[in-house]
C-alpha positions as CSV (number, residue, x, y, z in Angstrom):
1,X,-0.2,-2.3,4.2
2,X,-0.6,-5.9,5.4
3,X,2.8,-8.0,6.5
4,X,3.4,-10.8,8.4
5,X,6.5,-9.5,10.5
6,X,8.3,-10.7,13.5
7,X,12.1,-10.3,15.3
8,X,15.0,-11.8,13.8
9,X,16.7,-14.3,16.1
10,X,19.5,-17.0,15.9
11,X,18.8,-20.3,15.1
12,X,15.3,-21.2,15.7
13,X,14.6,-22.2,19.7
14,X,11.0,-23.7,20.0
15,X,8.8,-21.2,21.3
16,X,8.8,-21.1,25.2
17,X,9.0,-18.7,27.9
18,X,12.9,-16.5,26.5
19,X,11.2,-13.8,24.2
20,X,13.5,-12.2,21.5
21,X,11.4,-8.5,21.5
22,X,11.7,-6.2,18.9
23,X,10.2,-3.0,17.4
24,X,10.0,-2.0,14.1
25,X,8.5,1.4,12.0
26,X,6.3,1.1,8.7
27,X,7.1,4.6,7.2
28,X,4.3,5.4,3.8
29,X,6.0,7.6,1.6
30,X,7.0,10.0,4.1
31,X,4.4,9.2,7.1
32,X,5.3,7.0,9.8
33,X,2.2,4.7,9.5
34,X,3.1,2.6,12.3
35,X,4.9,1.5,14.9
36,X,4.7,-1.6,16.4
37,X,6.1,-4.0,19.0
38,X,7.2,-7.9,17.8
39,X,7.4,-9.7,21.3
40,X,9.5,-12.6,19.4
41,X,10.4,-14.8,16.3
42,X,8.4,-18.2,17.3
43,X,9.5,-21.4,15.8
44,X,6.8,-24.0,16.3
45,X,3.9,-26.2,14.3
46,X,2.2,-22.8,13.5
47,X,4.7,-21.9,11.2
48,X,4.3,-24.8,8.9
49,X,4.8,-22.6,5.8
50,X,8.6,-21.4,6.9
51,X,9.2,-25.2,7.6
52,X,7.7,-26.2,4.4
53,X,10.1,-24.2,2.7
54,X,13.5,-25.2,4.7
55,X,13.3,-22.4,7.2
56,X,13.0,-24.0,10.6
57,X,9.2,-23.6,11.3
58,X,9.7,-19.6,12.1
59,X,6.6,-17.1,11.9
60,X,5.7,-13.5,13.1
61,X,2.2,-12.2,13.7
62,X,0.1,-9.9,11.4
63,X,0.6,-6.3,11.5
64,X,-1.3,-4.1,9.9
65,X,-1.0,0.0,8.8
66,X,-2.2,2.8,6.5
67,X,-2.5,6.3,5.9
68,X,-5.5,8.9,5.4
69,X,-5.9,11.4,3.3
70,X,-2.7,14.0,2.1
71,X,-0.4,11.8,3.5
72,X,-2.0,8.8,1.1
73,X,-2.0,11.2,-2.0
74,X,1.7,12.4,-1.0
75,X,2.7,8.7,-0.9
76,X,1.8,8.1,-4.4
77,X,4.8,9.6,-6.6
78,X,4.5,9.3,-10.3
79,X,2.8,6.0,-9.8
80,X,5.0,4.5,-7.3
81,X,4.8,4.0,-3.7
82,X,7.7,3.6,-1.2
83,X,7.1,1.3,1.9
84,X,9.8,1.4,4.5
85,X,9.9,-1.9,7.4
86,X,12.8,-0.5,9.4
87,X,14.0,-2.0,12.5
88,X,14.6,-0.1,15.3
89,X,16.4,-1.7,18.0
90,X,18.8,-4.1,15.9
91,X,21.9,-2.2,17.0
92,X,21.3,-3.0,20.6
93,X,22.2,-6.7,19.8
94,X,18.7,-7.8,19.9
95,X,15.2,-7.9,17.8
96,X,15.9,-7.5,14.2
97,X,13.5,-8.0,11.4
98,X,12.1,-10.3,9.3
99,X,9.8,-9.8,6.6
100,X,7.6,-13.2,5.8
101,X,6.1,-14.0,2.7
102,X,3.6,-16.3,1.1
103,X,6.0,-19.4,1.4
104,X,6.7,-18.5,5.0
105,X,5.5,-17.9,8.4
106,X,2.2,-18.6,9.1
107,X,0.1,-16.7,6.9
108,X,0.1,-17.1,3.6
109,X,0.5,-13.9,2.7
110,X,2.9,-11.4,1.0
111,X,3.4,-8.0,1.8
112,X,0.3,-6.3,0.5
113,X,-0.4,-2.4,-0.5
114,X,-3.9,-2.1,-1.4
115,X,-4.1,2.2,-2.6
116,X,-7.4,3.9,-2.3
117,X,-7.6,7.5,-3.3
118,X,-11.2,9.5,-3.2
C-alpha cells in the first residue's frame, strides 16, 4: 500500500517551527502492516496540488506498507481486500488524519494496493 498521509489540523498555518504530530495504523485484512508517525500537516509551495484544487496548499509525506506471505493471502477475501488508515491519537485533541489523493498534497498519487500472491 502506497498513500500520501499526513495529520489533520485547523486551518492551514504555513509550515514553521509548531508541529501538529500524529500517528496513525495501516491495518491489511487483519495484519497491522504499519504504524507510522505524521510529525505535521504542512501548508506551503510543496503542496501545489491541494492548492490547485482549493485546499490551502496542504500535503503529507509518503508512507508506505505491506504484508508477506499468509497474512497477504488472508487479506484477499473472495476478491476483495480491506485497507484500514485509522488514527490513533485524534481523541486527545490533536493529529487526526488525512488521506491525500491524486488532486492533492504533493504527490500525485492515490492510495495504491498493488497484490502479489506466489
Amino acid at each position: 500500500m502506497l498513500a500520501e498521509l499526513s495529520s489533520a489540523r485547523g486551518g492551514a498555518p504555513q509550515t514553521d517551527d509548531d508541529r501538529w504530530p500524529s500517528r496513525a495504523r495501516v491495518i491489511i485484512g487483519e495484519t497491522q502492516a504499519a504504524r507510522v508517525a505524521l510529525h505535521d500537516q504542512p501548508a506551503d509551495a510543496r503542496g501545489a496540488l491541494s492548492h490547485m484544487h482549493g485546499l490551502l496548499g496542504r500535503y503529507g509525506e509518503l508512507v508506505r506498507a505491506s504484508v508477506v506471505d499468509n497474512a497477504a493471502r488472508a487479506a484477499v477475501r473472495d476478491g476483495i481486500v480491506r485497507v484500514r488508515i485509522v488514527a490513533e491519537d485524534a481523541a486527545a485533541g490533536r493529529g487526526g488524519l488525512t488521506v491525500y489523493s491524486s488532486r492533492a498534497g504533493c504527490c500525485p498519487c492515490d492510495v495504491t494496493l498493488l497484490v502479489e500472491l506466489r
